[in-house]
TORNUFI-5686 format. One record per residue (C-alpha): x, y, z; residue in three letters. Coordinates in Angstrom, 1 decimal. Layout:
BEGIN
- X;Y;Z;rest
- X;Y;Z;ALA
...
//
This chain:
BEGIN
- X;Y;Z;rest
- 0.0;0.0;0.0;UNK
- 1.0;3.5;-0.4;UNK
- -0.6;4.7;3.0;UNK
- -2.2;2.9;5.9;UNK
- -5.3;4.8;5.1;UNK
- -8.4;2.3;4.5;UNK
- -8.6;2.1;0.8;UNK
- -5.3;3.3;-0.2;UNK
- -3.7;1.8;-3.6;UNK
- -1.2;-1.0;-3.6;UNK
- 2.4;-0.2;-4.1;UNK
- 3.7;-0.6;-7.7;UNK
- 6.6;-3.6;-8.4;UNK
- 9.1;-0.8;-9.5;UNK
- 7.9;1.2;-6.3;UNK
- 9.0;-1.5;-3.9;UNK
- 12.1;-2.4;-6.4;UNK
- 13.3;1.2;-5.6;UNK
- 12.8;0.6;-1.8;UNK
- 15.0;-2.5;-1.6;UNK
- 17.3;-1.4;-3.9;UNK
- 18.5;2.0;-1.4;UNK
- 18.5;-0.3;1.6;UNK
- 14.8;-1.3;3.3;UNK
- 14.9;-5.2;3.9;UNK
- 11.1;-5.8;3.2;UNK
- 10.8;-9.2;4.1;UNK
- 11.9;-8.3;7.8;UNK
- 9.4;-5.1;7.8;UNK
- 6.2;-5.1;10.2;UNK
- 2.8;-5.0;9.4;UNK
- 2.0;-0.6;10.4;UNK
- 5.8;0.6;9.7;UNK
- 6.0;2.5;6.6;UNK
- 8.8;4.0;4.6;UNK
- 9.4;7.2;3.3;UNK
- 11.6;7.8;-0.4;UNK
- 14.0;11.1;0.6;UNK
- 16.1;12.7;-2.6;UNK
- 19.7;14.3;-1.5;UNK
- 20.8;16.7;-4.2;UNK
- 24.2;16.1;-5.8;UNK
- 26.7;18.2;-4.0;UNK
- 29.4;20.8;-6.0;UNK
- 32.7;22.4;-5.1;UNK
- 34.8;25.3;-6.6;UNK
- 38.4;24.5;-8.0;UNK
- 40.6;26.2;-10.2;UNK
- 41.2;24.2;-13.2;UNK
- 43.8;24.7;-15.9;UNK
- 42.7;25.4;-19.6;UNK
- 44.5;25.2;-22.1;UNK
- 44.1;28.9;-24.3;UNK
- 47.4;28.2;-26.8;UNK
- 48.4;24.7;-28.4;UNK
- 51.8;23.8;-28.3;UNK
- 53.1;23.8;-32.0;UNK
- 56.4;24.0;-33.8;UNK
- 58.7;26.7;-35.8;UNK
- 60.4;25.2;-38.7;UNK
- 63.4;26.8;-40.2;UNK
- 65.2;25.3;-43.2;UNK
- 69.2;25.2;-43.8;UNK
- 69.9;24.8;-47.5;UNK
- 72.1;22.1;-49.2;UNK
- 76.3;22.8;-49.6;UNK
- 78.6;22.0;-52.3;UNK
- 81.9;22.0;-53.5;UNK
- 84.0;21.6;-56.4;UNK
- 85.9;18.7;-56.4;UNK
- 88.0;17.0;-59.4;UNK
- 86.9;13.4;-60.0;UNK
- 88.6;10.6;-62.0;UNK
- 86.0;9.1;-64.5;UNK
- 86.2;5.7;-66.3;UNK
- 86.5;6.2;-70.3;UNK
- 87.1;3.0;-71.1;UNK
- 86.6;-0.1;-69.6;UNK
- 89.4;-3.0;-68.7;UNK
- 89.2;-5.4;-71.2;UNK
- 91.2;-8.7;-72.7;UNK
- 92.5;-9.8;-76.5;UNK
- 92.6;-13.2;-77.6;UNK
- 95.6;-14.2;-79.6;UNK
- 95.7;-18.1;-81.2;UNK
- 98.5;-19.8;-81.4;UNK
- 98.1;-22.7;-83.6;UNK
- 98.7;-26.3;-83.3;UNK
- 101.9;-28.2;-84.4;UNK
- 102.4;-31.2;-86.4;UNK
- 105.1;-33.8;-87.4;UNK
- 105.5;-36.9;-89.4;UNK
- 106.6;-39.9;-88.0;UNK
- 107.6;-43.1;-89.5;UNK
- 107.1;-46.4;-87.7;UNK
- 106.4;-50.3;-88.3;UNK
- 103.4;-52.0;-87.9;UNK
- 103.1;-55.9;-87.9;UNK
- 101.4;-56.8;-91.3;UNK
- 100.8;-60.5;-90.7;UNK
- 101.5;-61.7;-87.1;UNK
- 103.7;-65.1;-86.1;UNK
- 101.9;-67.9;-86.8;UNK
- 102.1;-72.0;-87.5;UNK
- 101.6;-74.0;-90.7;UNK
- 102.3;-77.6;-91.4;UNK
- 103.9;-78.1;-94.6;UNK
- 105.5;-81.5;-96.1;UNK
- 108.6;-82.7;-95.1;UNK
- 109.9;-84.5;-91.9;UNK
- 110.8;-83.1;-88.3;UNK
- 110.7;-82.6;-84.9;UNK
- 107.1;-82.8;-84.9;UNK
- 105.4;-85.0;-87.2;UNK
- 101.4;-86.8;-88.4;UNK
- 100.5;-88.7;-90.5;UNK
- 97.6;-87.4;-92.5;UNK
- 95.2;-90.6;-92.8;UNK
- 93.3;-88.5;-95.8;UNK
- 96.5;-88.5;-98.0;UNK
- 98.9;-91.1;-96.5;UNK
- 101.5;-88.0;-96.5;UNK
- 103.8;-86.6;-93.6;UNK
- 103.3;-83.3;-92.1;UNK
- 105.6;-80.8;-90.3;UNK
- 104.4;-78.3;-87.9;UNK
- 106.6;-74.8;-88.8;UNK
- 106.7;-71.6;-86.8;UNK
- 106.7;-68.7;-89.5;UNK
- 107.5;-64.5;-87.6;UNK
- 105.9;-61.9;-87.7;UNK
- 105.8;-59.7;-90.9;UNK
- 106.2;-55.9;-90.6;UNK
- 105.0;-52.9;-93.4;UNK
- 106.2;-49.6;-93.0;UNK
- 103.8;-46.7;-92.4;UNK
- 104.1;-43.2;-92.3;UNK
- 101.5;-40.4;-90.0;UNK
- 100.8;-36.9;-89.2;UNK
- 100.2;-36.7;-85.1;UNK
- 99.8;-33.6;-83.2;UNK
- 102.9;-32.5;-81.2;UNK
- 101.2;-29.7;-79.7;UNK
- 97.4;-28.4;-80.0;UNK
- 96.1;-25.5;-80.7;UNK
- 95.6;-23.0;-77.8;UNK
- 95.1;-19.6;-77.1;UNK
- 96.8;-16.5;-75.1;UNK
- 94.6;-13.5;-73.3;UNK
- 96.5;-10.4;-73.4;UNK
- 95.3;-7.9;-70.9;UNK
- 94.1;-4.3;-72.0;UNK
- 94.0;-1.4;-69.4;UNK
- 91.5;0.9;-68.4;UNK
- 91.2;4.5;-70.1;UNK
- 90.6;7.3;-67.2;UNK
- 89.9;11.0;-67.8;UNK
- 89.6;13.4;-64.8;UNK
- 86.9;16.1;-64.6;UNK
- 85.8;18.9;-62.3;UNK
- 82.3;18.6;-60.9;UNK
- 80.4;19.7;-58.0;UNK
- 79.7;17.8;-54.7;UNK
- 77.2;17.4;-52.4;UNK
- 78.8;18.1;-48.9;UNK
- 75.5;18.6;-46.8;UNK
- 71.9;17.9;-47.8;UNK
- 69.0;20.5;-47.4;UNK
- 67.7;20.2;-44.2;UNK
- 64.7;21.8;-41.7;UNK
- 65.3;22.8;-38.0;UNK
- 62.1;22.0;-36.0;UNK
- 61.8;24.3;-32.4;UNK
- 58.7;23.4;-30.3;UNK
- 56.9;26.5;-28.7;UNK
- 55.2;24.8;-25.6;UNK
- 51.6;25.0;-24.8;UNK
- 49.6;27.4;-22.8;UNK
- 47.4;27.1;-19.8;UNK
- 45.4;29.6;-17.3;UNK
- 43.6;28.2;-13.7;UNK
- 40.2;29.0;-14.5;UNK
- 37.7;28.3;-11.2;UNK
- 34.9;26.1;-12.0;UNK
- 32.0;24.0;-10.3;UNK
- 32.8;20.5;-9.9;UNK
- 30.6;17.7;-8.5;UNK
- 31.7;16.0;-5.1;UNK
- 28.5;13.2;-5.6;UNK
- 25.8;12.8;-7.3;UNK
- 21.6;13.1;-6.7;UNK
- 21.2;10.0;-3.7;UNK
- 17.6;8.5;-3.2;UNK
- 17.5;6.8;0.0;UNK
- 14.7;4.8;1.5;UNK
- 14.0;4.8;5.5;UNK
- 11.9;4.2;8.4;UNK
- 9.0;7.2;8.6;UNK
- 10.1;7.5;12.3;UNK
- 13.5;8.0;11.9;UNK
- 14.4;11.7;11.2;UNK
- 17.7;11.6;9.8;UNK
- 16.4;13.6;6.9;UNK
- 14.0;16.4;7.1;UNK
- 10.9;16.2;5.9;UNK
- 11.4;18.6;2.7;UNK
- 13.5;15.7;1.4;UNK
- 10.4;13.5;1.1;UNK
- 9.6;12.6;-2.2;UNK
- 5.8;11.1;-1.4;UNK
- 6.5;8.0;-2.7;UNK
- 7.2;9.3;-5.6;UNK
- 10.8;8.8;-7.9;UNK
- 12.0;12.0;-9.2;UNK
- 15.1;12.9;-10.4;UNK
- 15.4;16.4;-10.8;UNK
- 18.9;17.7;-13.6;UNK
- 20.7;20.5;-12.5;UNK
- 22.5;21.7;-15.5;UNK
- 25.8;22.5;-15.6;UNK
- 27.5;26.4;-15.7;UNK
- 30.0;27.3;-18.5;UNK
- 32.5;30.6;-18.7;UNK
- 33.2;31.7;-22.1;UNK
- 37.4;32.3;-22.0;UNK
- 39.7;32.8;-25.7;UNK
- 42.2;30.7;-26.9;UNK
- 44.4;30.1;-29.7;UNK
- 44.1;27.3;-31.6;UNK
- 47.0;26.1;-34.3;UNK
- 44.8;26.3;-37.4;UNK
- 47.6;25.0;-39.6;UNK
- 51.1;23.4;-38.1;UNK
- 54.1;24.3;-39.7;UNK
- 55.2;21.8;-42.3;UNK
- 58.3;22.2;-44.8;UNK
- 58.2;21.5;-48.2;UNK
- 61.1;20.1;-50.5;UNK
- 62.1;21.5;-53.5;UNK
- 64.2;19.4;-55.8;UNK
- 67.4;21.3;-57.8;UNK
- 68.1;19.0;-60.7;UNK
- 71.7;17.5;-60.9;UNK
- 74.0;19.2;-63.4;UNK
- 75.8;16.6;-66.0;UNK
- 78.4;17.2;-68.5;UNK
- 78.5;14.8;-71.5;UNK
- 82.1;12.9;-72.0;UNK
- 82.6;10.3;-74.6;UNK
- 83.2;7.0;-73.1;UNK
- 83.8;3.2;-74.1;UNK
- 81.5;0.5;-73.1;UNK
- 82.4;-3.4;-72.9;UNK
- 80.1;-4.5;-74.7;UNK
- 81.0;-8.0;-74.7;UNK
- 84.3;-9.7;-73.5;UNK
- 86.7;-11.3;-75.8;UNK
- 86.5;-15.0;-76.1;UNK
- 88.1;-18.0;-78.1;UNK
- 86.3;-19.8;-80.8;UNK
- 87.3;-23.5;-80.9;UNK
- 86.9;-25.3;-83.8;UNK
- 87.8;-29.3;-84.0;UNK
- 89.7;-30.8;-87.1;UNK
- 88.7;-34.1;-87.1;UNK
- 91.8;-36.8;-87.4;UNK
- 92.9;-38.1;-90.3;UNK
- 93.5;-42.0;-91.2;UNK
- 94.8;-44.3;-93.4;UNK
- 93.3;-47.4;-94.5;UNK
- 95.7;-50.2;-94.2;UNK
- 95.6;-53.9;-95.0;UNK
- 96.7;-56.2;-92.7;UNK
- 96.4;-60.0;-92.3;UNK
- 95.0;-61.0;-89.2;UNK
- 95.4;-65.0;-88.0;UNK
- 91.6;-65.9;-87.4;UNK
- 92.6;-69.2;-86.4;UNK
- 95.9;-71.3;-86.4;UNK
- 96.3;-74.4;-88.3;UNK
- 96.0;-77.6;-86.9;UNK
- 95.8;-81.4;-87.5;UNK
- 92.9;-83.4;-85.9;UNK
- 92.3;-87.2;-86.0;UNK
- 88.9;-88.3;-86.6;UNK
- 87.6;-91.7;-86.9;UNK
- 85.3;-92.5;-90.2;UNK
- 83.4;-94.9;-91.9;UNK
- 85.3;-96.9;-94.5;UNK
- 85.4;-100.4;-96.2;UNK
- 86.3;-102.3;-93.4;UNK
- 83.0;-101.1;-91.3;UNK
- 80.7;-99.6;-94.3;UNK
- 78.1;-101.8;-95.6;UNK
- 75.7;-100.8;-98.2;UNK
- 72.7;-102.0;-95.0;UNK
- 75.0;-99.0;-92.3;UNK
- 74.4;-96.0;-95.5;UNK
- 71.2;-97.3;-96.0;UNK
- 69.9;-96.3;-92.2;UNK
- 72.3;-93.5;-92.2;UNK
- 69.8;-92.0;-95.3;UNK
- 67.0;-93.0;-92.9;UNK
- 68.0;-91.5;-89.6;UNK
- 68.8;-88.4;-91.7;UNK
- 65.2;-88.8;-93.5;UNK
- 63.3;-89.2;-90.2;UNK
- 65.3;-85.5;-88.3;UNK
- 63.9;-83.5;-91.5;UNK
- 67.1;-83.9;-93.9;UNK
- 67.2;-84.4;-97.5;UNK
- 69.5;-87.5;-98.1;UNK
- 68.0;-88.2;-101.4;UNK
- 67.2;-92.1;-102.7;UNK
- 67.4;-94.2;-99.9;UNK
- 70.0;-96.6;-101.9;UNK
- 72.8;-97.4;-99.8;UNK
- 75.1;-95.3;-101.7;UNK
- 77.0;-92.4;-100.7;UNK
- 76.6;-89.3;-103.4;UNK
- 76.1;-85.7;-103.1;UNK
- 72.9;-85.4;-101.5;UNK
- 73.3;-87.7;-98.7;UNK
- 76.6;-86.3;-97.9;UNK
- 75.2;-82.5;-98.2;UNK
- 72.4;-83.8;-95.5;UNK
- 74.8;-85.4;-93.4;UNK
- 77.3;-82.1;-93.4;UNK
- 73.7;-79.9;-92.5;UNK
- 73.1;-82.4;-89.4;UNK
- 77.5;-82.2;-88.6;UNK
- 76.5;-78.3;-88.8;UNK
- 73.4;-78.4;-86.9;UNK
- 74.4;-80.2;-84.1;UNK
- 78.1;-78.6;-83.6;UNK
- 80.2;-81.9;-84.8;UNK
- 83.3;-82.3;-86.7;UNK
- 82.3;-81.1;-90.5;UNK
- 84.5;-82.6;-93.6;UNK
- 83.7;-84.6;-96.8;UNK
- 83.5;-88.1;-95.0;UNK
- 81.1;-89.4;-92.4;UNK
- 82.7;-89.8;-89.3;UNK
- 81.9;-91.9;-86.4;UNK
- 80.4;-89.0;-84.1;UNK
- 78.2;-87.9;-86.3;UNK
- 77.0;-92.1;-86.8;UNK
- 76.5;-92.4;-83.3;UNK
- 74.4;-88.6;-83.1;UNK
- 72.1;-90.3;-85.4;UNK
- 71.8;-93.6;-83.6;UNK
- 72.5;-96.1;-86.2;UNK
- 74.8;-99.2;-85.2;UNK
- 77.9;-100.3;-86.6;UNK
//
């Protein structure tokens, strides 16, 4: 309620939120005490205050470049190298190369080492016959071509010119800011409500607010003072002076000597020699002859040879060209000893009895 007057009108939510918010425990209250809302006005103080009436800024003074003539050696034309050739040297020399090396032959007669050749019925002597030499003459290199690099000095020229000896530069002096204590109003606290017990007097009664939450703005005072303001800092501004040049004639590498080389193939000779592919020798074989050739042995010889996919020709028991052209195919085929007769290896290869 908002009185203890019969009738009165119930307290609102945010009326009683108010009261327990500034300190009234309402759950502890008793039934006939009431509470009154007082308002304390903020409170003020006067205090001199500094104000700034001048910004600090900055004077800028400029100090201009310094030169001085100076004499200055200048490049003309660049180091460089020559190439010279010096070409190769050649000589002819003479030597001997073996034409046909040492090698064995058997030749008629009687020796030291003998056979009896059982084609012919003839002796045989084994020979050693020496190397044989040919004479031949070449062109070979004795010393190849090569190169030298000869070194070529640089060209100077010395000219007068102007130097920088100190660049442009700005001085920069800060002028501090001002200030003036001005007195002015400040707050020491601001507007209280407080809530408390009707009987209690701590406030006076033109405090009261009747229940009701007012908050009442006092606004603030303002002097009017003048100050200066720094509308526009002080800024430099760089002016470039264009570098003086004087034109001089000079020589550029454009690319560095450098040696060329070009290969003359050798040159040969083509000469004949005789090489020994394979020496001579004398081999024994056993073959068919009267004493153990029958016209029956040929006749399965031509068969044997018939049924491994040889041509013997007319199975007739008699040795002629085309059986012995098969048999010297099989002797080929089948890696064994190859000559006009039929020997005994190549009888037993094709499985034919004696």
């Amino acid at each position: 309620m908002i009185d203890l007057q019969k009738g009165s009108a119930p307290a609102s939510k945010d009326l009683l939120n108010a009261a327990s918010e500034h300190g009234i425990d309402l759950a502890a209250a008793q039934p006939g005490m009431c509470f009154h809302e007082h308002f304390l006005p903020a409170k003020f103080e006067q205090v001199n205050e500094p104000v700034l009436i001048q910004e600090e800024y900055e004077v800028v003074t400029t100090q201009p470049a310094e030169f001085r003539w100076v004499e200055k050696t200048v490049l003309v034309k660049e180091a460089s190298t020559r190439i010279e050739e010096i070409p190769a040297q050649y000589s002819t020399v003479t030597e001997q190369v073996v034409d046909v090396p040492a090698h064995t032959i058997w030749k008629k007669g009687t020796g030291p080492i003998q056979k009896i050749d059982a084609a012919t019925g003839e002796i045989m002597c084994l020979v050693e016959v020496p190397d044989t030499f040919k004479t031949v003459t070449k062109r070979v290199l004795s010393s190849p071509a090569a190169t030298r690099t000869v070194e070529i000095p640089a060209v100077y020229e010395t000219v007068r010119v102007q130097e920088l000896v100190s660049e442009a530069k700005e001085m920069r002096k800060t002028v501090p800011a001002k200030y003036k204590d001005v007195p002015v109003t400040k707050k020491v606290s601001d507007v209280e409500f407080v809530w408390h017990e009707v009987h209690n007097h701590e406030h006076p009664k033109a405090t009261r607010t009747g229940n009701k939450i007012c908050l009442t703005e006092q606004p603030a005072q303002y002097k009017t003072i003048k100050r200066t303001l720094v509308a526009t800092p002080a800024t430099t501004q760089k002016v470039e002076i264009p570098a003086k040049y004087e034109t001089v004639t000079v020589t550029k590498l454009a690319s560095a000597a450098r040696e060329s080389r070009t290969e003359i193939p050798a040159e040969y000779e083509t000469v004949s020699l005789s090489k020994i592919d394979q020496d001579g020798y004398m081999e024994w074989r056993s073959i068919l002859c009267e004493t153990n050739m029958t016209r029956t042995t040929i006749m399965d010889i031509q068969r044997a040879l018939a049924a491994k996919g040889y041509n013997p020709g007319k199975i007739d028991g008699v040795v002629g060209r085309e059986t012995m052209n098969a048999v010297n195919d099989f002797q080929r085929d089948n890696q064994l000893p190859t000559d006009k007769y039929i020997n005994i290896k190549t009888v037993k290869a094709l499985n034919v009895s004696i």
